[in-house]
N, C-alpha and C positions, 0 to 999 in steps of 0.2 A: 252811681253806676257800679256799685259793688256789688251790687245782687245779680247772680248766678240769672243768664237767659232761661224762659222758659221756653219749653219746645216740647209739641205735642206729634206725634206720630204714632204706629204701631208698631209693637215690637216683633210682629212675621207677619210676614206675606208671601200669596202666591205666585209665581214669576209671571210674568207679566199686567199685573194686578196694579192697580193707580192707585195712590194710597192720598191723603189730604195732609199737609203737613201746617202744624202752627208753633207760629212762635209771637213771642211778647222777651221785649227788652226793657231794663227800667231804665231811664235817661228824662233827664229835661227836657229835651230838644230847645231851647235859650231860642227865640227866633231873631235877636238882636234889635229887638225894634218899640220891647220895654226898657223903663227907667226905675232906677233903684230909688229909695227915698228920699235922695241928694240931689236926685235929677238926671243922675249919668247914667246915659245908656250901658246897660248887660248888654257886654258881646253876644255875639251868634256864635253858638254850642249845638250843633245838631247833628245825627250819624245823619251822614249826606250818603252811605251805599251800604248796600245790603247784596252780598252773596253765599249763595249754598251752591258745596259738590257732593257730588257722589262718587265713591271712588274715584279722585281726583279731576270729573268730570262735572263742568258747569250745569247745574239743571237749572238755576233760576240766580236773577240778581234785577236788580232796581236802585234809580237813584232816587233820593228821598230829597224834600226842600222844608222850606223853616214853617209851611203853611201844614206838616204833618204833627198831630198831638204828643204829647210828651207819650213815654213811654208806647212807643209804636209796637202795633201787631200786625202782623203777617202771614197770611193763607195761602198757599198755591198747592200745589197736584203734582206728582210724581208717578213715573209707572218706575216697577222692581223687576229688573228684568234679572237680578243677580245680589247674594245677599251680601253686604257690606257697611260702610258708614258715611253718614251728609256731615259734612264740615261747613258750620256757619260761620260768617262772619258781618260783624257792623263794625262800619270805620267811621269816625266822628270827624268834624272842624278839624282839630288841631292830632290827627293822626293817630290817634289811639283807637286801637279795634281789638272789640271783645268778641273771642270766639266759643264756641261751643260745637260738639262731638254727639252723635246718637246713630247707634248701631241698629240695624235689620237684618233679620233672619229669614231665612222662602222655609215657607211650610213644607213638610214632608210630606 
């Protein structure tokens, strides 16, 4: 989980303009229900939520379960009505949530 989220969008848009946003997280996701060479079950590790704001406004969030593949990706649609930044975050099992920041510009 050290590697930096990636996140695809544009960097300006027209106001009122939909724009496609992607993102990809590196992660396990553990779904708890393999065994290690010893025979004991690997706990369950997986970012169980996913949310993005915008200007400290909800546009999109999801709960994730152990049947999504490691390193999940993520598409959804946003319109720009105003330029500013989407704050991502994925939250794991055990509380840790990796966040990332990406800024929009409205064309002139």
């Amino acid at each position: 989980m050290a590697d930096k989220p990636r996140i695809k969008l544009p960097k300006e848009a027209a106001k009122g303009e939909v724009v496609q946003i992607k993102t990809l997280v590196s992660h396990v996701m553990e779904s708890g229900q393999r065994k290690d060479a010893q025979g004991k079950t690997i706990p369950r590790k997986i970012i169980n939520k996913f949310a993005c704001e915008f200007n400290g406004k909800p546009v999109f969030a999801c709960a994730l379960e152990p049947a999504i593949s490691a390193n999940p990706y993520i598409q959804f649609d946003a319109r720009i009505d105003e330029a500013g930044t989407f704050k991502f975050s994925w939250t794991d099992d055990d509380g840790t949530v990796i966040t990332a920041e990406e800024k929009i510009a409205l064309k002139a």
